[in-house]
Backbone bond lengths (Angstrom), bond angles and torsions (degrees), N, CA, C in turn:
res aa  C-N    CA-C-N  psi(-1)  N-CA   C-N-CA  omega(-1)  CA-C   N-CA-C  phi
1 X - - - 1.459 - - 1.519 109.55 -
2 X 1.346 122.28 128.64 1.434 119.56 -173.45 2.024 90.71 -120.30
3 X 1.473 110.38 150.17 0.929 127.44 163.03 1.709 127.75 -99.85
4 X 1.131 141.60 131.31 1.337 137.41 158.17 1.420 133.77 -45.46
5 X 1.081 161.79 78.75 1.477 157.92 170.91 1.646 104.35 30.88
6 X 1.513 113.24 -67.32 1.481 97.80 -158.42 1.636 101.91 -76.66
7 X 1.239 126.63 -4.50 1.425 116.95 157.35 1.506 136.91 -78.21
8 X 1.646 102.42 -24.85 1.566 130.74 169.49 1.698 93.85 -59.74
9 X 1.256 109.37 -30.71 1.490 102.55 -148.33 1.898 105.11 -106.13
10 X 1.719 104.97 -31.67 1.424 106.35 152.92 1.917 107.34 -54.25
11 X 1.284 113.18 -55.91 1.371 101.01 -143.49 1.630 112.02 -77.54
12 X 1.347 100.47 5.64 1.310 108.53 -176.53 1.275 121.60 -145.64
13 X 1.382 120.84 28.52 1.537 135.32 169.80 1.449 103.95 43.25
14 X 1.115 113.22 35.75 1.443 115.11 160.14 1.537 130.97 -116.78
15 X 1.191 119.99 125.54 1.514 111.87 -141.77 1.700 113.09 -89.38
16 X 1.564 116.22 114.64 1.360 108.91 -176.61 2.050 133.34 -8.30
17 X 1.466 95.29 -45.20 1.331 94.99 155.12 0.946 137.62 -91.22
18 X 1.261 121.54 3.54 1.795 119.86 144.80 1.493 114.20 -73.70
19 X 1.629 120.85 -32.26 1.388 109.75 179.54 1.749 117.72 -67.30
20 X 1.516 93.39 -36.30 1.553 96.78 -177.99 2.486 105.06 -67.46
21 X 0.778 96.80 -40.14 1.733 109.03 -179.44 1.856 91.27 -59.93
22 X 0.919 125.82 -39.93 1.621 134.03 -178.52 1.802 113.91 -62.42
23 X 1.603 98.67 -31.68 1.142 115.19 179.83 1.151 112.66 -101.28
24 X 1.222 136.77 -41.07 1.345 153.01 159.53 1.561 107.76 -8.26
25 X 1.753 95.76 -56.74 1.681 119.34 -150.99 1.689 103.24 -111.99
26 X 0.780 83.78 -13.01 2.354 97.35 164.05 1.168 105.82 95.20
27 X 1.550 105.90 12.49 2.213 101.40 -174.32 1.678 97.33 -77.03
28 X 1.392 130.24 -58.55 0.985 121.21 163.51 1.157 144.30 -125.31
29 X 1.560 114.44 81.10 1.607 114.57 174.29 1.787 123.85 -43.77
30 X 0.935 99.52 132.84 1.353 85.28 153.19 1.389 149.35 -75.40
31 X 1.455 139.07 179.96 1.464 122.62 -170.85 1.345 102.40 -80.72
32 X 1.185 132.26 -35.49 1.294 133.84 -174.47 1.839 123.31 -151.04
33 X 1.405 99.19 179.70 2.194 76.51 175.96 1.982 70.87 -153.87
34 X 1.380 81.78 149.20 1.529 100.88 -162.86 1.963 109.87 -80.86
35 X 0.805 118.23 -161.64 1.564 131.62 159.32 1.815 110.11 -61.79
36 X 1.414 94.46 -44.71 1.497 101.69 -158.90 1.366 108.29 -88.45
37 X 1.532 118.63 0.61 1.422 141.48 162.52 2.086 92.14 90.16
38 X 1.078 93.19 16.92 1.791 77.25 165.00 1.573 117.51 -94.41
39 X 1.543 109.29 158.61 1.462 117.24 -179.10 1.632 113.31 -81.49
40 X 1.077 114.35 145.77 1.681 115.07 179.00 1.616 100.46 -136.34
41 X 1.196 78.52 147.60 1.699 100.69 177.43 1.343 138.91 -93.47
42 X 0.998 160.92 73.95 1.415 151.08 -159.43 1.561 122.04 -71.03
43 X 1.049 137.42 159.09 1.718 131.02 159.68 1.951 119.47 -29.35
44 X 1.158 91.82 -49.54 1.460 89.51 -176.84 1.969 117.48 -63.22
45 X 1.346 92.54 -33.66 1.597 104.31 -172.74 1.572 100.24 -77.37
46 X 1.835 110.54 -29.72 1.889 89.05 163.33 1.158 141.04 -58.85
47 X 1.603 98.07 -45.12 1.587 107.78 161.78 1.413 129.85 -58.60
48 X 1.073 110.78 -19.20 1.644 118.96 167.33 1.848 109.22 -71.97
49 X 1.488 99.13 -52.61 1.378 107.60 176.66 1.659 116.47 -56.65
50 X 1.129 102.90 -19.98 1.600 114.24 179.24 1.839 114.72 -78.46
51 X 1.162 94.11 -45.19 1.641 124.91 -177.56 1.569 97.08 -46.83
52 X 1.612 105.00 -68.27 1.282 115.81 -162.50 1.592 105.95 -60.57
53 X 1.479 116.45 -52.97 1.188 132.01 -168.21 2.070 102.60 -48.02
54 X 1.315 117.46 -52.28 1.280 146.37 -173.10 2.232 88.42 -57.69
55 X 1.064 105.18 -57.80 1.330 93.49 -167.78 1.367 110.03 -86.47
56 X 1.688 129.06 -12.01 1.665 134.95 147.74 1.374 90.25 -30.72
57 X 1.388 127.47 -87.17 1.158 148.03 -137.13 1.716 100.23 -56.86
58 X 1.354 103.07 -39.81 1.313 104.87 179.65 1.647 128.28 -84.83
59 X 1.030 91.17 3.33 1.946 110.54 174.87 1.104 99.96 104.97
60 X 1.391 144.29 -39.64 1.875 118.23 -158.03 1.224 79.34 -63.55
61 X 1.640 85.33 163.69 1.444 141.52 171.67 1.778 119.07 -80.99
62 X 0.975 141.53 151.49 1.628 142.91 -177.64 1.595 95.47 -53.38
63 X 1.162 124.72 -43.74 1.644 113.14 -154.67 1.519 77.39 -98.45
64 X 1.354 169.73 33.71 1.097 156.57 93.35 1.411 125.72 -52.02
65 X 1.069 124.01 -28.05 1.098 154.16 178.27 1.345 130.94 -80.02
66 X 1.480 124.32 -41.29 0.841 138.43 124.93 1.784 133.57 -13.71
67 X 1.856 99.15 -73.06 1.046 101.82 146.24 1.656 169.30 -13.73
68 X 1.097 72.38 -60.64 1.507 108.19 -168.32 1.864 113.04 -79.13
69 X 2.068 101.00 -32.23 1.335 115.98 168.63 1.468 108.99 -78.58
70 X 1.463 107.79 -36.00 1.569 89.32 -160.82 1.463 101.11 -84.30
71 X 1.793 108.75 -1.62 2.273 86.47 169.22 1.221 88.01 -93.75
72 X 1.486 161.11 -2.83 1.147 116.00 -178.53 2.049 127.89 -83.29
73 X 1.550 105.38 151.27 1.145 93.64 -165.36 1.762 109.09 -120.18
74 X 1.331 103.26 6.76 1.701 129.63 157.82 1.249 138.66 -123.85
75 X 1.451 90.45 96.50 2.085 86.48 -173.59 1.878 108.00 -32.57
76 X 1.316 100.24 -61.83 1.429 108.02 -159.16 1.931 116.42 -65.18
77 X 1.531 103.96 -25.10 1.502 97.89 161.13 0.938 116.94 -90.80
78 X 1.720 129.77 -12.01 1.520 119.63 165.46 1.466 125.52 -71.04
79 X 1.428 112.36 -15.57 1.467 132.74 162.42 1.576 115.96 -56.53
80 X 1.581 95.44 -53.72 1.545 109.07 -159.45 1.943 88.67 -68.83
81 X 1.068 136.20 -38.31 1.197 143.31 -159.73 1.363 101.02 -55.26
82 X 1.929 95.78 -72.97 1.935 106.62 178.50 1.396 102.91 -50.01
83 X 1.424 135.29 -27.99 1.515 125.67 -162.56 1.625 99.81 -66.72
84 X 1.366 104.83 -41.54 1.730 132.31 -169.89 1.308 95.53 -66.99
85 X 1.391 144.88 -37.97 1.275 146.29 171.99 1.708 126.58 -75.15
86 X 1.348 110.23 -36.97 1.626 122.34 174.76 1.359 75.97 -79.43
87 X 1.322 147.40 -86.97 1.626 115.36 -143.75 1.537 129.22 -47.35
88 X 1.105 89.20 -26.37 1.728 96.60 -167.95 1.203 98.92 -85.19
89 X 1.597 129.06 -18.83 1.174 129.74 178.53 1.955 115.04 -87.07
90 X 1.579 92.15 -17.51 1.513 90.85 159.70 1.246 152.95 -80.46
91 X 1.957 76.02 -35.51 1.739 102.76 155.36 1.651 121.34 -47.54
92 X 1.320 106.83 -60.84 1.636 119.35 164.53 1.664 108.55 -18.21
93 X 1.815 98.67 -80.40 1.053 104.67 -167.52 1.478 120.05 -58.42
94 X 1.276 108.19 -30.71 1.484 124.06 171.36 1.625 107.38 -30.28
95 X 1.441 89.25 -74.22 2.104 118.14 174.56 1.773 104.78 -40.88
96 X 1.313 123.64 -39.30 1.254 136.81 167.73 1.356 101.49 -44.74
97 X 1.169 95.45 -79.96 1.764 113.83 -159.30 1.487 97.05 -42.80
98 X 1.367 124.97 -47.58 1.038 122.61 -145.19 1.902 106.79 -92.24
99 X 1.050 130.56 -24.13 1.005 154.92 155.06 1.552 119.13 -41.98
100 X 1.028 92.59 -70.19 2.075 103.89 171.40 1.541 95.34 -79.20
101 X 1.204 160.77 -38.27 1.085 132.80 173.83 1.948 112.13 -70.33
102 X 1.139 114.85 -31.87 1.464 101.30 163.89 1.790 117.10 -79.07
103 X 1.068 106.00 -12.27 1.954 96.14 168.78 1.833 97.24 -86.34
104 X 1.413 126.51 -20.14 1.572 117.73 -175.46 1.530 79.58 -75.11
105 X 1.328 144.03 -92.20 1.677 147.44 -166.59 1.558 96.63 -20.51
106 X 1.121 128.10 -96.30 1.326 118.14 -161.30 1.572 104.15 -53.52
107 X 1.240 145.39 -56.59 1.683 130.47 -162.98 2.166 80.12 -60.26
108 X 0.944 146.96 -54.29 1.427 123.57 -164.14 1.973 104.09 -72.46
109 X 1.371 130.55 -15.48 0.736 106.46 171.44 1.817 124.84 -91.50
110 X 1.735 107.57 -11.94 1.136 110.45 161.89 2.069 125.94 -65.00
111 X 1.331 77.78 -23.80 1.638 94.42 179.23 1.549 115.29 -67.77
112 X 1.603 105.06 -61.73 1.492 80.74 155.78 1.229 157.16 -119.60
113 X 1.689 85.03 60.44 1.475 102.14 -169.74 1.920 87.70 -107.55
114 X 0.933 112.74 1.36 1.492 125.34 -178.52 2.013 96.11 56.70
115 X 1.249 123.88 47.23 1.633 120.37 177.50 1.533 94.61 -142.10
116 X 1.675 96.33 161.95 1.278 98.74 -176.02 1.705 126.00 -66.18
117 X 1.380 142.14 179.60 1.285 114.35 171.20 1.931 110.02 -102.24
118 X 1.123 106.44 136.52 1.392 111.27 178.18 1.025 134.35 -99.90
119 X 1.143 117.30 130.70 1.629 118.86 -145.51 1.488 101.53 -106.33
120 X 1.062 110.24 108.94 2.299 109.83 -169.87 1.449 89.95 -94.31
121 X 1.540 144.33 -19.09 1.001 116.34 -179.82 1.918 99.53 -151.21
122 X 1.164 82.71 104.97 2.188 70.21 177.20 1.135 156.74 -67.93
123 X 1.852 89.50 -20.06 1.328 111.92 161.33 1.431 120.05 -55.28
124 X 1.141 118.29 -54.95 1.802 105.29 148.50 0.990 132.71 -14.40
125 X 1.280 129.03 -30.93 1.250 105.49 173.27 1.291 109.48 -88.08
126 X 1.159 150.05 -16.36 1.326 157.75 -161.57 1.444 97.82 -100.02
127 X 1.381 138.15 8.66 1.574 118.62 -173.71 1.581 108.27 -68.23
128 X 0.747 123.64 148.73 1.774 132.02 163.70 1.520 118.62 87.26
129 X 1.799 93.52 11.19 1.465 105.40 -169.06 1.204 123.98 -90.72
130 X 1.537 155.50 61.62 0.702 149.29 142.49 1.691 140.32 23.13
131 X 1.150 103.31 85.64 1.775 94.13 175.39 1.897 126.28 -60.21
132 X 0.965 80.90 -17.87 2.217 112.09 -165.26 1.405 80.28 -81.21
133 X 1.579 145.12 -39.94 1.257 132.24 -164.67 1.337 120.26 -76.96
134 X 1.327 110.79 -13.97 1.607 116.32 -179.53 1.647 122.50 -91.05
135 X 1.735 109.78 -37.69 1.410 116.71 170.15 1.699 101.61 -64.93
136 X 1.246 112.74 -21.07 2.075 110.99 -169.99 1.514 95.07 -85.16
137 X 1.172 120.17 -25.24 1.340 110.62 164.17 1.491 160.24 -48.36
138 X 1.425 82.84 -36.27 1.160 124.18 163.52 1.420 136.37 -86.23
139 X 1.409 122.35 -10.43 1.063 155.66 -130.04 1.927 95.88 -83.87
140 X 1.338 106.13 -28.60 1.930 116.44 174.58 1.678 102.57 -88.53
141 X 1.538 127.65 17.89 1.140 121.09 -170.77 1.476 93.54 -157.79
142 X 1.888 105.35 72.62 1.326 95.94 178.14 1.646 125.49 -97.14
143 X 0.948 98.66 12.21 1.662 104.36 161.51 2.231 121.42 -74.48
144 X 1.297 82.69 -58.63 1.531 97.87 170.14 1.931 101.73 -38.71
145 X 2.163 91.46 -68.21 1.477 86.14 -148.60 1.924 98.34 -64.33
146 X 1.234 118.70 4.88 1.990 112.37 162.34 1.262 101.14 -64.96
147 X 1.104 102.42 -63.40 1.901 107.93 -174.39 1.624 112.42 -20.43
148 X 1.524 105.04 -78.17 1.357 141.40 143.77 1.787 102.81 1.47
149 X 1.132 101.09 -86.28 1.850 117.96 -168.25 1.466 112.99 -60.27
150 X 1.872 116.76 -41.35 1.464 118.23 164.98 1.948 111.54 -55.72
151 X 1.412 88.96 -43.51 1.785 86.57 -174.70 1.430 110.94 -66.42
152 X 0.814 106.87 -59.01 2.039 105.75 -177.38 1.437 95.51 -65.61
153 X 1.408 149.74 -12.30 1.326 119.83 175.27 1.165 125.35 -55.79
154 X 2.329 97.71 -41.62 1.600 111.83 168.82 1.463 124.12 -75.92
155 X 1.437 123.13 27.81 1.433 122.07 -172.16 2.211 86.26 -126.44
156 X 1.346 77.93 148.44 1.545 97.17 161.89 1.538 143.68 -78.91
157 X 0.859 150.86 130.77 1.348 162.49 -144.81 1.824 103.96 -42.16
158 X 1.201 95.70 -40.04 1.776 114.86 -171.31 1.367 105.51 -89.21
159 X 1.141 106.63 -35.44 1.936 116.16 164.81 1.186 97.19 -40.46
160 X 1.626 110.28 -85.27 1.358 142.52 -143.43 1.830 103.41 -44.99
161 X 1.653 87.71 -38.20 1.833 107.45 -166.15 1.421 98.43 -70.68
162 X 1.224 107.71 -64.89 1.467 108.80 178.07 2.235 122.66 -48.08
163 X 1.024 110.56 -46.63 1.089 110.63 150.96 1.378 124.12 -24.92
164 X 1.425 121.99 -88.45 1.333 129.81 160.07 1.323 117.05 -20.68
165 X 1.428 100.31 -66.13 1.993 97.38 -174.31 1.532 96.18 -60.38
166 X 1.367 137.43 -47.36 1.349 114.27 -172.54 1.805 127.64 -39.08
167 X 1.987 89.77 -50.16 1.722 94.58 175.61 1.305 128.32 -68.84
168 X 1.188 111.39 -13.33 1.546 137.35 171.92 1.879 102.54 -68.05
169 X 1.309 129.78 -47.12 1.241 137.11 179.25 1.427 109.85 -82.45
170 X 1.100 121.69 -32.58 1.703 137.13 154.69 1.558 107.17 -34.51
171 X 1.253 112.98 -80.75 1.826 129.94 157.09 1.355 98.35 -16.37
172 X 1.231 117.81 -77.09 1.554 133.75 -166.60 1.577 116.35 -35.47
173 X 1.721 92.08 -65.76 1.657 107.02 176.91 1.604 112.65 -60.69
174 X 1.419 116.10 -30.85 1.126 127.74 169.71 1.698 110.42 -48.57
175 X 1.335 127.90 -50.30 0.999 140.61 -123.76 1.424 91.63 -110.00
176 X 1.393 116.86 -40.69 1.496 137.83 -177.28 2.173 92.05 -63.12
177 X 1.279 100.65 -54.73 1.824 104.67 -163.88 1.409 97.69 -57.76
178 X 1.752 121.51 -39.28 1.314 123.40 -174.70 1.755 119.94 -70.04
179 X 1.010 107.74 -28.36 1.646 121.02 147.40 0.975 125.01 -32.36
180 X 1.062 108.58 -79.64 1.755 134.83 173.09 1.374 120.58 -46.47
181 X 1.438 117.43 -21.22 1.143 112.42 165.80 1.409 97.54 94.86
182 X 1.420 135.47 -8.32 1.478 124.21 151.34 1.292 137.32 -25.63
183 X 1.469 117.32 111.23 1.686 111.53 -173.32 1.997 91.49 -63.50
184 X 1.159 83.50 171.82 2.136 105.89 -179.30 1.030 104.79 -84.82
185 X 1.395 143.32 -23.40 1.156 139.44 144.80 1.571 133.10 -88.32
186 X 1.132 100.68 16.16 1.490 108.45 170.40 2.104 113.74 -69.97
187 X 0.963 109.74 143.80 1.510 106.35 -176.15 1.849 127.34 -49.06
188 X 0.876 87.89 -28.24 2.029 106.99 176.87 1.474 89.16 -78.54
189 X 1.216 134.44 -50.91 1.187 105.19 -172.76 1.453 117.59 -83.48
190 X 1.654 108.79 -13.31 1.587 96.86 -165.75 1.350 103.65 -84.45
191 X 1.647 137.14 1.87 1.495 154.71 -177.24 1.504 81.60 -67.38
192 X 1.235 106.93 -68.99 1.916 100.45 -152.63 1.366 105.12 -69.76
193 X 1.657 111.51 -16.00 1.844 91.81 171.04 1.269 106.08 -94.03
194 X 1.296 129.79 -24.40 1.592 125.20 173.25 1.396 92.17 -43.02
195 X 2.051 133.04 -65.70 1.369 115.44 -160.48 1.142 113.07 -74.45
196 X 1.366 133.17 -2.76 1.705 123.95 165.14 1.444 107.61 -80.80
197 X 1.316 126.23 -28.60 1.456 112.31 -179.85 1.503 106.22 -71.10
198 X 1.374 121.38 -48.69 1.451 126.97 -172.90 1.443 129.51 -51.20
199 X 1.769 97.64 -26.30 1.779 125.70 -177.93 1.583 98.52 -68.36
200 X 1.879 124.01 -40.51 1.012 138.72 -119.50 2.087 85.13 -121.62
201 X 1.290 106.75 -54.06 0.974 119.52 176.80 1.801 120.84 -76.89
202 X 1.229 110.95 9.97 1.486 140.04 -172.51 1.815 97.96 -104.12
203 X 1.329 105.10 -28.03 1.637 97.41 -168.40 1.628 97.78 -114.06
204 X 1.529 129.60 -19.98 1.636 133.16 -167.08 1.119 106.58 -158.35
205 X 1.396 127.73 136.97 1.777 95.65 156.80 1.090 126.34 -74.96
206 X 1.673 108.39 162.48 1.878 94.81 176.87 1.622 91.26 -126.97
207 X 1.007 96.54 165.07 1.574 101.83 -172.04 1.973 102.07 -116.27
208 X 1.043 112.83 172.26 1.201 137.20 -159.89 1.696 94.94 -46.77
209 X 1.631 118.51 -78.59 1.134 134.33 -158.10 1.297 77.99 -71.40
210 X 1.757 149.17 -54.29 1.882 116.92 -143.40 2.081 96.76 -60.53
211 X 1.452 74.22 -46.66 1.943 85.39 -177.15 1.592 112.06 -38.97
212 X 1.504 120.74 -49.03 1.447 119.91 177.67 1.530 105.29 -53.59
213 X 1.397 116.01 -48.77 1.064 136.24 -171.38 1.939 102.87 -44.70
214 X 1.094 92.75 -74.59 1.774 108.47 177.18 1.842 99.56 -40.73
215 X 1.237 108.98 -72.14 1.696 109.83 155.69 1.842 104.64 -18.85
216 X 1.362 124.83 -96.44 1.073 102.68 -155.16 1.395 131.08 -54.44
217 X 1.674 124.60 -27.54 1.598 150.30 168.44 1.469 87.94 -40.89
218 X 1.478 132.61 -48.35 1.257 109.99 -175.45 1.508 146.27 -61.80
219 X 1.752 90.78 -8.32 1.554 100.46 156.44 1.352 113.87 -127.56
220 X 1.376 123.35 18.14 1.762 121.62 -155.54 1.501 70.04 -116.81
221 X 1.607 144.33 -46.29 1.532 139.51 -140.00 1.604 84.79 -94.01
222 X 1.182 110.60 119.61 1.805 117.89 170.96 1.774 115.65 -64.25
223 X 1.424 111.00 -24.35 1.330 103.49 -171.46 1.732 107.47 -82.63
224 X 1.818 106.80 -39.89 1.370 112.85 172.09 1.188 119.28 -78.91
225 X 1.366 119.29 -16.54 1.944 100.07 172.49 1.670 87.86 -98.36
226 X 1.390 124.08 17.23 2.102 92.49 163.51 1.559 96.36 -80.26
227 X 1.681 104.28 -36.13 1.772 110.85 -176.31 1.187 102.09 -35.10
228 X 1.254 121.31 -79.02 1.596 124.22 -146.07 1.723 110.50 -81.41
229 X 1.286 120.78 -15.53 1.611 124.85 -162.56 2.025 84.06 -111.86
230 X 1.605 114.88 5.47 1.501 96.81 157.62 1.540 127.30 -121.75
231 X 2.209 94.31 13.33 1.711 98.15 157.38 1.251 86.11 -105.16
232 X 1.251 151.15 -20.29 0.984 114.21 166.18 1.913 113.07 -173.78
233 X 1.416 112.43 154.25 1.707 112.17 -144.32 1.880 92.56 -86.29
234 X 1.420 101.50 121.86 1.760 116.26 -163.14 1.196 130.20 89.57
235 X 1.375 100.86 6.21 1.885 97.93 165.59 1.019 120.85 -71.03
236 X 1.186 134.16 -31.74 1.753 146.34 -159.28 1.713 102.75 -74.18
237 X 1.423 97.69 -27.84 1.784 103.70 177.66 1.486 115.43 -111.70
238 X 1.092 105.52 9.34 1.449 117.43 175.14 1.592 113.74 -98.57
239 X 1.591 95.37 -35.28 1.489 105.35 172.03 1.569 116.99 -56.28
240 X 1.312 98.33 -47.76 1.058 117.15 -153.54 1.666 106.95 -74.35
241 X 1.113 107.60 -37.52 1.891 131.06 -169.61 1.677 81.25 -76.34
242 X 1.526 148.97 -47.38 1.418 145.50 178.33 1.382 122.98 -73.62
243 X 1.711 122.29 -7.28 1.259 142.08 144.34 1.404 117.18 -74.09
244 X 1.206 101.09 -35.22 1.777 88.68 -178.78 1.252 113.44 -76.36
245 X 1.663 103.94 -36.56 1.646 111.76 -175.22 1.517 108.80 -54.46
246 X 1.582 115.06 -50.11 1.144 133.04 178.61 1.599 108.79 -28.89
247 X 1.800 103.56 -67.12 1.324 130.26 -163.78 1.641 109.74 -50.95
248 X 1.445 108.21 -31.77 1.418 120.79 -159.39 1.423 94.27 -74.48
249 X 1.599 105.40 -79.24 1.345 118.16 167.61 1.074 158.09 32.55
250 X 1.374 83.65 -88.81 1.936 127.97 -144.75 1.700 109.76 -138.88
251 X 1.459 121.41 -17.49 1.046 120.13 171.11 1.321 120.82 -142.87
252 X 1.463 127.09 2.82 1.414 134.42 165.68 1.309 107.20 -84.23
């Protein structure tokens, strides 16, 4: 049974011009292309389409990805592998979830306890956090993430950590303005993207559109909008709508 593109592309939220760009670049040909010059699909090319989709999700990149199919030499242990990878990646997120919903409980129980909230252990707040999640982020902006990799080479372990937890509290404050009912271009929020551009623009310049660009990855990049839509559900487009505002702004 072979399928047509715009059904490959219903049944799997993947958009005809991503299937044809898939083919383009040899990740996924199709089984055949008809008389009428359309692409068709066979069983084997779903499971491929599945493969790829499974390791999107997991951060590589196409030219990783790529890779990664043409050593394998068992569908079914290359399955069992990604299966071995989404769990642990659920677990993660799990540790996420669970983390920011106990800093939302205590900041609401300091609230109305009218006292500040006290933090007995801080590393808590950082459980499920990932340092590996921020360079994969970046991963469609590989000039930046060099920038990025030369600078933290010369920083120290406790640097590096602290860094992270900062953008991680960034999210946070983010997350707090989106609460509140703050438009994305309101001034409180455009402070905390002014200091992410400045952190960012401290190591390369970025220009107007890469910056939009970074903006849109924040909900188009699967690993960075699980980040932000698992402190909290619409940040990833909130970010992104306060980058653009930014972009318009402040750097056009």
């Amino acid at each position: 049974m072979a399928w047509p593109t715009g059904e490959v592309a219903r049944m799997s939220g993947v958009t005809a011009r991503t299937l044809r760009h898939y083919d383009e670049i040899g990740l996924l040909p199709p089984a055949w292309i008809g008389t009428n010059g359309h692409r068709y699909y066979e069983e084997g090319e779903l499971l491929r389409l599945q493969q790829i989709l499974v390791l999107r999700a997991l951060g590589l990149g196409l030219p990783e990805i790529g890779k990664v199919l043409a050593s394998q030499v068992d569908e079914v242990e290359a399955l069992r592998g990604h299966h071995r990878r989404l769990l642990a990646e659920r677990d993660r997120l799990d540790a996420l979830a669970g983390t920011v919903a106990r800093t939302i409980t205590e900041l609401e129980h300091s609230r109305r306890d009218g006292s500040p909230m006290t933090i007995n252990r801080p590393e808590n707040l950082f459980e499920g956090i990932e340092p590996a999640q921020y360079r994969e982020s970046l991963q469609d902006f590989p000039e930046l993430a060099g920038a990025i990799d030369r600078h933290t080479a010369t920083m120290s372990e406790a640097r590096v950590e602290a860094g992270h937890r900062e953008r991680t509290a960034q999210m946070i404050r983010l997350a707090e303005l989106m609460a509140a009912g703050t438009p994305a271009d309101a001034e409180p929020v455009q402070a905390e993207v002014d200091a992410q551009y400045q952190a960012l623009a401290g190591l390369r310049a970025v220009s107007a559109e890469e910056y939009r660009a970074i903006g849109r990855s924040c909900v188009e990049n699967e690993p960075w909008r699980a980040a932000y839509e698992t402190i909290a559900p619409g940040l990833a487009a909130y970010q992104r709508d306060a980058i653009e505002a930014y972009a318009t702004t402040r750097l056009s």
